[in-house]
C-alpha positions as CSV (number, residue, x, y, z in Angstrom):
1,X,-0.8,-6.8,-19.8
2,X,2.0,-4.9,-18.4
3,X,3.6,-5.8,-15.2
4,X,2.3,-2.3,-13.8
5,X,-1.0,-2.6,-15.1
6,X,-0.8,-6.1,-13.6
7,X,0.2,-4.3,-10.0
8,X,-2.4,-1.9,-10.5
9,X,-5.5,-4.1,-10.7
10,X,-4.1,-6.4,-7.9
11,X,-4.2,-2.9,-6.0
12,X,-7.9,-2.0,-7.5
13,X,-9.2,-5.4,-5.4
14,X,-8.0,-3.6,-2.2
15,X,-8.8,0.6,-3.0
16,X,-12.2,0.3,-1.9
17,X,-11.1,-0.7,1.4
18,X,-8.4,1.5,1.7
19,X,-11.0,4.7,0.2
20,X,-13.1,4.0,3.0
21,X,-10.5,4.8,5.3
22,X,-9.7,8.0,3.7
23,X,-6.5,6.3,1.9
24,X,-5.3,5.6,-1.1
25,X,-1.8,4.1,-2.9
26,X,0.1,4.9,-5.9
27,X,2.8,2.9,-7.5
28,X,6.0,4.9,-7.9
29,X,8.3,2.8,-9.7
30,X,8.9,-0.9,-10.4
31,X,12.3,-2.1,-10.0
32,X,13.7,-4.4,-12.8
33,X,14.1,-6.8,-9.5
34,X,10.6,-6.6,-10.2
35,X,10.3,-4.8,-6.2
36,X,7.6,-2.5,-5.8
37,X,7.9,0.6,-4.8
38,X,4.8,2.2,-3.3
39,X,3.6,5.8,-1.6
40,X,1.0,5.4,0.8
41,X,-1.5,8.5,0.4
42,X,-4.3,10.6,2.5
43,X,-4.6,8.9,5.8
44,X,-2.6,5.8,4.9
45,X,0.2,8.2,5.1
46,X,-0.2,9.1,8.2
47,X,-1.5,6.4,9.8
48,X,-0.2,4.1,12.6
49,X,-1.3,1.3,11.3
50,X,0.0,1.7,8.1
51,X,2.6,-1.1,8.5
52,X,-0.2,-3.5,8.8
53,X,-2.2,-2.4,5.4
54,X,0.4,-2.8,3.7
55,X,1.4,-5.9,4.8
56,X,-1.6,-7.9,5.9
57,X,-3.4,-5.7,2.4
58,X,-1.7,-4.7,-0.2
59,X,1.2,-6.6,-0.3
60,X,-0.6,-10.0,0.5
61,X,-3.2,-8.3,-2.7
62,X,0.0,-7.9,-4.9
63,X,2.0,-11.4,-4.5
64,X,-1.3,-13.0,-5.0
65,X,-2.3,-11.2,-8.4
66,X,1.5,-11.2,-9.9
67,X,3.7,-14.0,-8.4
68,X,6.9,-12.6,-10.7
69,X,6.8,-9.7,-7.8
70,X,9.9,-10.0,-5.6
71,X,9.4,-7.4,-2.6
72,X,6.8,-4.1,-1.9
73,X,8.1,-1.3,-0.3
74,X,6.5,1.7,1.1
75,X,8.3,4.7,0.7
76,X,6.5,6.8,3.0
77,X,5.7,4.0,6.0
78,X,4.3,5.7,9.1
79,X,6.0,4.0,12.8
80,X,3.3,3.2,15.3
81,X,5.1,4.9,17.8
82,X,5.3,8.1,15.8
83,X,3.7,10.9,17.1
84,X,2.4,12.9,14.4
85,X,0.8,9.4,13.5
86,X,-3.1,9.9,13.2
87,X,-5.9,7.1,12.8
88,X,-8.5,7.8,10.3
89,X,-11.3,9.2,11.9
90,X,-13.4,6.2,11.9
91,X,-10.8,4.0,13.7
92,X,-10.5,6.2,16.9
């Protein structure tokens, strides 16, 4: 199995969770410094809390699944104190 298709079902374990929300991720590139690059999608893009999914989440999700994974980046984080930042209707 690939290192992507590695990444990918790590990322399956978590989708549900982040579906419910109204989220989603998608892997944009792997770097040969095996980083990975992510893009946060529906609400998880414009979320405030998006540094915690993908911290406390995704990348805990990822290190676990494929230890030969350096870093994860989001390429598209949302700041908490942003403010076009919106919480998925069932966190208000």
């Amino acid at each position: 199995m690939s290192l992507n298709d590695q990444v990918e079902a790590a990322l399956d374990t978590i989708r549900p969770y982040l579906e419910a929300d109204g989220g989603n991720v998608s892997v944009e590139e792997i770097t040969p410094e095996n980083v990975v690059r992510l893009k946060l999608l529906g609400s998880c893009g414009s979320c405030p809390m998006s540094i915690m999914t993908l911290k406390a989440g995704i990348e805990q999700a990822i290190k676990k699944a494929v230890p030969e994974i350096t870093a994860i980046e989001a390429i598209n984080l949302t700041a908490m104190d942003d403010p076009n930042a919106v919480l998925p209707e069932n966190l208000r």
